[in-house]
C-alpha positions in Angstrom: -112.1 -93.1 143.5 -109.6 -90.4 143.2 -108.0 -90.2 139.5 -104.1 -91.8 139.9 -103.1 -90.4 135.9 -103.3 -87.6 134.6 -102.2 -87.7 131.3 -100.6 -84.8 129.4 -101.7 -84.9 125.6 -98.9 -83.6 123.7 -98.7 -81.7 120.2 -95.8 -82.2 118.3 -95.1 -80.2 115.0 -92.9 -80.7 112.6 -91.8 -79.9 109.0 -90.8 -81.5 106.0 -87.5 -81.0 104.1 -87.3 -77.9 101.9 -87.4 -79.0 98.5 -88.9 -77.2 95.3 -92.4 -76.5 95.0 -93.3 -78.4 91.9 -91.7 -81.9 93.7 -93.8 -81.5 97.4 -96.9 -82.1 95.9 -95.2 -86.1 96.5 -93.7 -85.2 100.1 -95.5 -87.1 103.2 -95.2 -86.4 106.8 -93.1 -89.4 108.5 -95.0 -92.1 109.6 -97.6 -91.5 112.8 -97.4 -87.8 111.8 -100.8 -85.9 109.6 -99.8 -83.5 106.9 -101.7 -80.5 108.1 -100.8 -78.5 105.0 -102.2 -79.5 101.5 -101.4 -79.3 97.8 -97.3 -78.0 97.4 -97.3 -76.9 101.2 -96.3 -73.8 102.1 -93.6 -71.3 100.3 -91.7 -70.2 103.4 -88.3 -72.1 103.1 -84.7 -72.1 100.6 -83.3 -74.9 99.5 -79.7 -74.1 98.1 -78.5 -75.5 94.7 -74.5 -75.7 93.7 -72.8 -74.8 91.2 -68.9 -75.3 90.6 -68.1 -71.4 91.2 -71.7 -70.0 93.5 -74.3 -71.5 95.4 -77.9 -70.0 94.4 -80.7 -69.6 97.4 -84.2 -70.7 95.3 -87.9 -70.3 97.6 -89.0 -73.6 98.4 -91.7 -75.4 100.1 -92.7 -77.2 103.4 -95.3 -79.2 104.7 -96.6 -79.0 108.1 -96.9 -82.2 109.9 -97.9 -82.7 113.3 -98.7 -86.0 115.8 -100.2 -86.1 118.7 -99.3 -88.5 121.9 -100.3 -89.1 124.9 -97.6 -88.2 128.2 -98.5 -90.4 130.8 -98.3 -88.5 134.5 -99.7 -88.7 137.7 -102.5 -86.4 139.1 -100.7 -83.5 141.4 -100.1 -85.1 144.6 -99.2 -88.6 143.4 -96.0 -89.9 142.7 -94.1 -93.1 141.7 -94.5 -95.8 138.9 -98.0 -96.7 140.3 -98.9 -93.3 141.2 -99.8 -93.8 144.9 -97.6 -90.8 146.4 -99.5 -89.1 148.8 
C-alpha cells in the first residue's frame, strides 16, 4: 500500500509587538503559537514614542513565537483531492 499524503510539516515564526522591556514580561504569543523566547524576550527592536515637537527611537523588546501545522500534499506522482494521480 503505496502512501497517497505526504504531508508537509510547516514552521511558522513570528514576533511579538515591540514594546518596552519592563511591560513584555506580560506579552503572549497569539493563540496556537509557543513563546519560544523567555523572561522580557529579546532586545532587538524600537518602538517610537511622540512628543508634540520630535519623535524619540527607545530599544525595545520582542518575543519569539512560532506554531507548527501540518500542509497536507500528495506523495510525488499523485494528484487530485483524493490523491489518486498516477
Amino acid at each position: 500500500q503505496m502512501r497517497k499524503q505526504c504531508d508537509q510539516k510547516l514552521l511558522i515564526r513570528m514576533k511579538t509587538e515591540c514594546v518596552p522591556c519592563s511591560l513584555n514580561l506580560e506579552t503572549q504569543c497569539p493563540a496556537g503559537y509557543t513563546k519560544i523566547t523567555n523572561g522580557t524576550g529579546i532586545p532587538d527592536c524600537r518602538y517610537y514614542l511622540e512628543f508634540k515637537t520630535h519623535t524619540l527611537s527607545l530599544l525595545g523588546c520582542q518575543h519569539h513565537c512560532t506554531k507548527e501545522f501540518e500542509q497536507p500534499e500528495c506523495c510525488q506522482g499523485r494528484w487530485g483531492p483524493d490523491c489518486l494521480g498516477k
